[in-house]
N, C-alpha and C positions, 0 to 999 in steps of 0.2 A: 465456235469457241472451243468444242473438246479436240479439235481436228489440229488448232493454235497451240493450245495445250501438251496435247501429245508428240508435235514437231517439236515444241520444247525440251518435254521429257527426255527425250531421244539424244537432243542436241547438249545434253548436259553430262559433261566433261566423266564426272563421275558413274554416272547410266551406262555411258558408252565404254567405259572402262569393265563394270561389270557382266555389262551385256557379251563383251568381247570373251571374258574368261567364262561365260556360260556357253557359247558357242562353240568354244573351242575344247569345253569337257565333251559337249556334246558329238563332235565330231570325233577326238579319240577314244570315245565310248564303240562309236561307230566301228572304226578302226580293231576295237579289241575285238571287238565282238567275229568280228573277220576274218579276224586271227584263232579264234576259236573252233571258225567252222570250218579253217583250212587249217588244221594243224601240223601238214606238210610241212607247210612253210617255216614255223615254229621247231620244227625236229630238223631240215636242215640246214638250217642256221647255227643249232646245234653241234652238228657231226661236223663241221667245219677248225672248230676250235679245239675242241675233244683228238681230234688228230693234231692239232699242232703239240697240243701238251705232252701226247704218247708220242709222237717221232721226235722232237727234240727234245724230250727230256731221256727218251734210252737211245739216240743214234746218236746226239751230242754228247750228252752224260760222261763226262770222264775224258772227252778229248780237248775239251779247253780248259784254261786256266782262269781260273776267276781268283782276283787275289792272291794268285801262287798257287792255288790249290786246285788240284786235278781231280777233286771229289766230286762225282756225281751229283750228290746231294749237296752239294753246296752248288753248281751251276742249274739243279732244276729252283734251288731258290732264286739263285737270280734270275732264271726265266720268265718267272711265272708272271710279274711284273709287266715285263713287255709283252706275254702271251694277254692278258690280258687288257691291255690297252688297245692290242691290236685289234681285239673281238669287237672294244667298244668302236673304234674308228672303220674297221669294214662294213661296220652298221650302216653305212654311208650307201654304198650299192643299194642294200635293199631299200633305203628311203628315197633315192633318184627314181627308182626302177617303179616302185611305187605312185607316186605325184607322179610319172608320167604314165603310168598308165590308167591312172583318174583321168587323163585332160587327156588322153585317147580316146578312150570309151564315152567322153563327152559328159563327164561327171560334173567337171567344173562350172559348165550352161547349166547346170540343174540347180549346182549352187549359187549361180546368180540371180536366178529367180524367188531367191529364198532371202527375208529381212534379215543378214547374219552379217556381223562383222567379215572384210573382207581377208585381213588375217588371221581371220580363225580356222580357216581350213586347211590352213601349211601349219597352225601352231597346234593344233589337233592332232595332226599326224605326225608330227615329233614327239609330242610325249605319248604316242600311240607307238613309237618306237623305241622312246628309253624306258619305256616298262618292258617291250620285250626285250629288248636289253638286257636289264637288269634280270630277268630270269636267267637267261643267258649266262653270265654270270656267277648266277649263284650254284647255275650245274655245274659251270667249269672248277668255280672254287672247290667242291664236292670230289670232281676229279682231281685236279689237283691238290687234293689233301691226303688223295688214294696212290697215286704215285709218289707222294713223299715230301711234298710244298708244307711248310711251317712258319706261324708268325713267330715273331719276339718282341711284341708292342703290347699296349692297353688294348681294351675292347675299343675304347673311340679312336684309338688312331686306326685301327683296320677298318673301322667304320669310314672314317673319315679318307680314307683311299679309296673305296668303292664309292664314296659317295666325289670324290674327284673321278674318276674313272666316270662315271656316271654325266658328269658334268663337261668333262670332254667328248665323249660319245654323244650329247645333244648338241654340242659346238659343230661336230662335225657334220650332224645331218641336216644341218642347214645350208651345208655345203653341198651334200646332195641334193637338198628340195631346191637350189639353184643350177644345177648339173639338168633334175629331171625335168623344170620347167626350161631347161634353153634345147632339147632335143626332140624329136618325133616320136619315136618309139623305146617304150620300155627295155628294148634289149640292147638300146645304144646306150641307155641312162644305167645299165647294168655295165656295161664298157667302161664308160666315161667316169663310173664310180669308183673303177677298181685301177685303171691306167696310172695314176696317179697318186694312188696309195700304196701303192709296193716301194716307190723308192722314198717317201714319208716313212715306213716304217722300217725297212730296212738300213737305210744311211740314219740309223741311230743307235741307242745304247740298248734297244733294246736285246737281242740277240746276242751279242760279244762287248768287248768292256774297247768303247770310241776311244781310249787312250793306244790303242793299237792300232787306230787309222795313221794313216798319211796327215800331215800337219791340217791342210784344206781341207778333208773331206771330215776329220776331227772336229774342226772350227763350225763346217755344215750342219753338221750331228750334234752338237752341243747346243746350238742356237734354235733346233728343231723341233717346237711345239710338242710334237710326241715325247720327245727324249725327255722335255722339262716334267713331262706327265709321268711317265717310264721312272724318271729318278725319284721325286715326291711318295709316288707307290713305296719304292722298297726303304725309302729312309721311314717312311711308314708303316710299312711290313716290318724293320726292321733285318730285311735280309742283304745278303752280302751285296756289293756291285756301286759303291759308292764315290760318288764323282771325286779326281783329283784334279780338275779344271779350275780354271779360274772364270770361266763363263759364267757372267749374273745369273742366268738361268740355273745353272749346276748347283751355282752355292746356294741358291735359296727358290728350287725346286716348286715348293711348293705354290708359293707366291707367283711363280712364274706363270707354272702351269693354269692357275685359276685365271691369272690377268690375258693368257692367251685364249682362252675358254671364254671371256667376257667378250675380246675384240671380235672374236671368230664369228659370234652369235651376233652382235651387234653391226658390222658390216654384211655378214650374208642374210641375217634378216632382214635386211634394209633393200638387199639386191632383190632376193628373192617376193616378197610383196610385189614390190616396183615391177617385177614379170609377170606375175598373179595379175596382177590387174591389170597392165599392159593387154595378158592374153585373154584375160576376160570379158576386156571392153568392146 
């Protein structure tokens, strides 16, 4: 009878729901803790971004025009925006390179031995990466307030951009954790993670103002998930670099960027499990 009982507990919609979000703190606990004892990892993840802010805001500074104006300061504000978007979407490498080299080392047989929701150990390890994210972040904002980045909003709309920046950056590394479970080794899901993110974030607004593309590669760049993210930030920030497109995405930025953020997660979570388990069985 307790044996009936307990299959039922289990089997009840709501249990399994909680159980699921107790597995999966438990496993990005896991995760932080990891990141604590390898701090390496944590500083250069760092120094990655920290250089994008200092070389393009004084080797660019002053040679573009951002709204007509050749001011420095007026083009590290519109940097900062896509410097930061970028941080959160490179996030991606590390969370492929990551999940596979769990399912290398033969982590994931461990966790099938163990009564745990089956996506709790891909959803574990995401927000076991938008927290280091999010620290990530709050250096770069740090630096870039040192070399001269300023809002012109409320406290909740800057809030409210880091917390989109935030929400793209977990969109994206579910596109990792399906990069790391479709490859062998870590240093291919380190490849596979960044191949495909250079021209994502460069064919956009982030870097120079897409009204100065080529008609087609304009049209690429405006409709470009990043860019919807990229423009939301500074009409939130407040800083220069504001779409004169007619591109749904452009006009209403932020909407955009949150509705690609939802699909992103909801397709490649979908993908990703489906492999999980796949490679688990």
């Amino acid at each position: 009878m307790s044996a009936v009982t307990e299959s039922v507990r289990v089997a009840s919609p709501g249990n399994a729901f909680s159980r699921s979000v107790r597995d999966s703190l438990v496993v990005a606990k896991r995760n932080l803790i990891r990141m604590v004892r390898i701090p390496e990892v944590v500083i250069f993840g760092l120094i990655q971004p920290i250089m994008f802010v200092v070389l393009f805001s004084y080797v660019f500074g002053g040679s573009l025009d951002i709204g007509g104006s050749p001011s420095p300061q007026v083009y590290r504000e519109f940097l900062m925006a896509g410097i930061f978007a970028q941080t959160v979407t490179f996030a991606t490498a590390g969370a492929g390179a990551g999940i596979a080299e769990d399912m290398h080392k033969g982590l994931i047989d461990r966790f099938r031995s163990l009564p745990m929701a089956r996506g709790a150990v891909l959803t574990g390890r995401t927000l076991a990466d938008m927290v280091q994210t999010a620290l990530t972040l709050l250096v770069l904002a740090v630096v870039a307030l040192l070399v001269g980045w300023r809002t012109h909003t409320s406290f909740g709309e800057v809030l409210g951009a880091f917390g989109l920046l935030l929400l793209t950056g977990y969109a994206f590394t579910w596109i990792g954790a399906v990069i790391g479970l479709s490859v062998r080794t870590p240093e291919a899901a380190t490849s596979g993670g960044l191949v495909w993110l250079f021209p994502v974030t460069f064919v956009s607004n982030a870097f120079v103002d897409s009204s100065n593309m080529t008609p087609w590669l304009r049209h690429i760049a405006d409709w470009n998930p990043f860019s919807a993210t990229v423009q939301a930030c500074r009409e939130l920030f407040g800083n220069p670099g504001v779409s004169t497109s007619d591109a749904w995405p452009m006009q209403h930025p932020v909407w955009a960027s949150v509705i690609y953020s939802v699909l992103i997660i909801a397709i490649f979570r979908t993908l990703a499990v489906r492999k999980y388990r796949s490679a688990a069985a």
